[in-house]
C-alpha positions, 0 to 999 in steps of 0.5 A: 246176053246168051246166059240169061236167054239160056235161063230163060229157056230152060225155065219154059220147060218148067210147068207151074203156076204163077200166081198173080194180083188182081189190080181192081178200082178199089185196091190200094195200088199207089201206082195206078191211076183210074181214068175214063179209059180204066186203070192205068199205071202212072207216068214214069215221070212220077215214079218215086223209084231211084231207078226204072226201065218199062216196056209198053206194048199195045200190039194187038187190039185186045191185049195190054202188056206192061213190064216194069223193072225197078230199083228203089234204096238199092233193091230192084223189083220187077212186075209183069202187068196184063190186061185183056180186052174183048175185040168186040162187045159181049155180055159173058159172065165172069170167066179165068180172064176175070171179066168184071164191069163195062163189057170190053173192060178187064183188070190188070192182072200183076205177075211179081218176076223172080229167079232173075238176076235183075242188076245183069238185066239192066246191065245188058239193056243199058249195053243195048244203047236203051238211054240213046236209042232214037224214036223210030219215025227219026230214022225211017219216014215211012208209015209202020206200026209202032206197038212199042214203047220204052220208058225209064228213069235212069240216074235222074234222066226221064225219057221214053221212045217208040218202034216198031217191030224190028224183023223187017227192018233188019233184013231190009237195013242190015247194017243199021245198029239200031235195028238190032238194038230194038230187037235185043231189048224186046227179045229180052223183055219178052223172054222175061214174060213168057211163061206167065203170057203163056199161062194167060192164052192158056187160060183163055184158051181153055175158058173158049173150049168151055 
């Protein structure tokens, strides 16, 4: 786990520009599918992938952020997926957010992750107890904020659970194991995201300035 949170953070330093697709209503994307509420990736349960691990993440109003990590006939794929919305209504023109259509509604932009051993990736994540984890409203009653969600599809198993931010909950349980896993698992999902989420607030920063 050290080495690759070691990688990862000496890639921060590196300044580039990740590329990305745009995943609009017309595009042949197999993967999503177009509801009222506007594109959406398709239900774990009807991936094709011999193999998939996703992180979901609803923890703000205006941002959607999915990664997907997938292994088909031996080959894995990773996808870091991002979709804005604005807080309140707005007639802006077209912006680096790729502002298009209903006035809260923006695509998805598609970031392919690469320079990652993913097999370690999933190794790590599978040590991190991810196939056993319980929802976390089964271990702790009280009201909290659950913006995290993990899905997968592992050796034909299909099951997805929910938490909420792990900090709090570590330093008030501090011999809970479960805590602790969250934590691992959303460090390295977010590790893995970080210079192209940089890259979109940086974007939409300097369009604010504009």
């Amino acid at each position: 786990m050290l080495a690759l949170l070691l990688y990862f953070s000496n890639s921060y330093g590196q300044e580039k520009r990740y590329p990305f697709e745009e995943i609009t209503p017309g595009c042949n994307c197999p993967n999503f599918e177009w509801t009222s509420r506007g594109q959406e990736l398709k239900n774990v349960k009807e991936s094709n992938n011999d193999m998939e691990i996703r992180l979901d993440i609803h923890a703000k109003w205006n941002d959607r952020i999915t990664t997907v990590i997938s292994k088909k006939e031996g080959k894995y794929e990773a996808y870091f997926y991002h979709k804005r919305k604005e807080a309140f209504p707005s007639v802006s023109s077209d912006s680096l957010i790729k502002y298009k259509g209903h006035y809260e509604t923006y695509n998805f932009k598609k970031f392919s992750i690469t320079g990652i051993n993913l097999d370690s990736i999933v190794k790590v994540l599978i040590n991190e107890k991810i196939e056993l984890l319980p929802n976390q409203n089964e271990i702790y009653s009280k009201g909290f904020l659950s913006p995290y969600i993990v899905s997968y599809k592992i050796e034909g198993k299909i099951r997805s659970f929910q938490f909420g931010s792990p900090k709090g909950f570590m330093n008030e349980f501090p011999d809970e194991p479960v805590y602790k896993h969250y934590d691992a698992i959303l460090e390295l999902f977010l590790h893995m995201i970080d210079p192209m989420y940089r890259q979109i607030l940086n974007d939409i920063r300097l369009q604010e300035e504009n």
